[in-house]
KOLZA-934507 format. One record per residue: residue number from 0; x, y, z of N, C-alpha, C in turn. Coordinates in steps of 0.2 Angstrom, whole numbers, plus 2048, in hexadecimal, padded with zeros to 3 digits. Atoms other than C-alpha are relative to their C-alpha. Last residue first. Layout:
KOLZA-934507
PT,NUM,X,Y,Z,X,Y,Z,X,Y,Z
...
END
This chain:
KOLZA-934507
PT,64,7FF,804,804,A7D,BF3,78D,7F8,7FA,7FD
PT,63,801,808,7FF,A77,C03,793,801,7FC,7FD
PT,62,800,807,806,A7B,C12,78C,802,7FA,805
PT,61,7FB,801,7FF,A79,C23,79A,800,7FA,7FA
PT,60,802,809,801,A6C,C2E,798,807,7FC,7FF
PT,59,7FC,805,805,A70,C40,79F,7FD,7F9,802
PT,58,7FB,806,7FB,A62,C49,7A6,805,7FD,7FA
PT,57,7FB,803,802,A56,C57,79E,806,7FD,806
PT,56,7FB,7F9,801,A46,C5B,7A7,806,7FC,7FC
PT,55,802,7FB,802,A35,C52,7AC,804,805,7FC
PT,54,7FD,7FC,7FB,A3B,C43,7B4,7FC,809,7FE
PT,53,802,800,7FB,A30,C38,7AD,803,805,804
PT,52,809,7FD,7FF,A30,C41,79C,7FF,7FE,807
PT,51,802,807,7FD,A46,C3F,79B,7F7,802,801
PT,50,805,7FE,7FC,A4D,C4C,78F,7FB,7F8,802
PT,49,807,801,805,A5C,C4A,788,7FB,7FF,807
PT,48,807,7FB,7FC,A6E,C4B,78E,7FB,801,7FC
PT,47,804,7FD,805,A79,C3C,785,7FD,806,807
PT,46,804,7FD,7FB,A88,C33,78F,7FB,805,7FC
PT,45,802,7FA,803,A8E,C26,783,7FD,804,806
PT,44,807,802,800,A99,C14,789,7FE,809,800
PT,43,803,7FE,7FC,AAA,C15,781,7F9,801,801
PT,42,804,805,7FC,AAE,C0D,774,7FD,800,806
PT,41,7FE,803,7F9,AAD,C1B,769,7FE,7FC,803
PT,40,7FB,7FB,800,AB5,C1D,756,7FE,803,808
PT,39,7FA,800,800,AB3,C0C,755,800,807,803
PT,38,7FD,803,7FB,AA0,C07,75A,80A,801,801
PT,37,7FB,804,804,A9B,C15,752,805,7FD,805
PT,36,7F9,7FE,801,A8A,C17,75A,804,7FF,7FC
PT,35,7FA,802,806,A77,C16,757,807,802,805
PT,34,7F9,7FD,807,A69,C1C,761,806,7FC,7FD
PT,33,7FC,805,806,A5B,C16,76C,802,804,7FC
PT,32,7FF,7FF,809,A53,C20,77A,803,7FB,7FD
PT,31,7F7,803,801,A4F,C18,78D,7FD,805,7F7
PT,30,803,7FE,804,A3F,C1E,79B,808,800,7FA
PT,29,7FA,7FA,803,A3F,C15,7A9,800,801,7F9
PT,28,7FF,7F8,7FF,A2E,C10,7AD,806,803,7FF
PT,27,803,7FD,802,A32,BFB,7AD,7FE,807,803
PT,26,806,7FF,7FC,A42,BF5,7B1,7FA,804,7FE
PT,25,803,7FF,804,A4F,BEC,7A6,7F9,802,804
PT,24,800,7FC,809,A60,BF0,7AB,7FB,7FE,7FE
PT,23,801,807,801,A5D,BEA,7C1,800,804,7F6
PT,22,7FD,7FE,805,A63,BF8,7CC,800,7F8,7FD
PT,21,802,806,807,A56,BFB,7D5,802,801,7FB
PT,20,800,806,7FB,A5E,C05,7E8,7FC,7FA,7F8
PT,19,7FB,803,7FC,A66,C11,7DD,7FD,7F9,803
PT,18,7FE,800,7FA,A54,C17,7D5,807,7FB,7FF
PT,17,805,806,7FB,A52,C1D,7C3,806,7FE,805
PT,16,805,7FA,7FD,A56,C32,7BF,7FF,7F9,804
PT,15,7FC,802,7FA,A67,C2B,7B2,7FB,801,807
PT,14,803,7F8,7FA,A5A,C2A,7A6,806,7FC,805
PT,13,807,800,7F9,A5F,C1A,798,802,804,805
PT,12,7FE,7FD,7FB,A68,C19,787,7F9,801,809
PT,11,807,7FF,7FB,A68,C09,77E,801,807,803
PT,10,7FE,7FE,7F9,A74,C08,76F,7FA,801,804
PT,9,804,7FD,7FC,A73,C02,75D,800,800,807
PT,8,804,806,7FA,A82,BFE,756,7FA,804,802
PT,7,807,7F9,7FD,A8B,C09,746,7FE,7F9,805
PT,6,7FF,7FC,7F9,A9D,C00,743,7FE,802,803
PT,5,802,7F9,7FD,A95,BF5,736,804,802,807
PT,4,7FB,7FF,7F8,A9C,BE2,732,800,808,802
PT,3,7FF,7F9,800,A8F,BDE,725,802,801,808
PT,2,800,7FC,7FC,A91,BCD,71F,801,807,803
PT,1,7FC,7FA,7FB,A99,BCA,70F,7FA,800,805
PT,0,801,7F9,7FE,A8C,BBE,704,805,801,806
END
């Protein structure tokens, strides 16, 4: 059997809102979505705006590895 060599990935995104001084990628209370990309068409990392519940208002989320 072929392998399935997809271009779609699943991605992290997470609140730009948490603090500067704790910057550690897996902290608890920040608030993250999950979504898909195509890894080809960008490899660039995604900046989404979406609604954050700690913060209370819409912020961009950025993709974390």
């Amino acid at each position: 059997m072929a392998k399935n060599k997809s271009a779609r990935i699943t991605i992290t995104l997470e609140c730009s809102c948490r603090d500067s001084s704790n910057i550690t990628k897996r902290n608890p209370g920040i608030f993250r979505y999950t979504s898909t990309k195509n890894r080809r068409n960008t490899p660039n990392r995604i900046e989404l705006k979406k609604f954050c519940p700690k913060c209370n208002c819409h912020s961009i989320f950025k993709e974390i590895k």
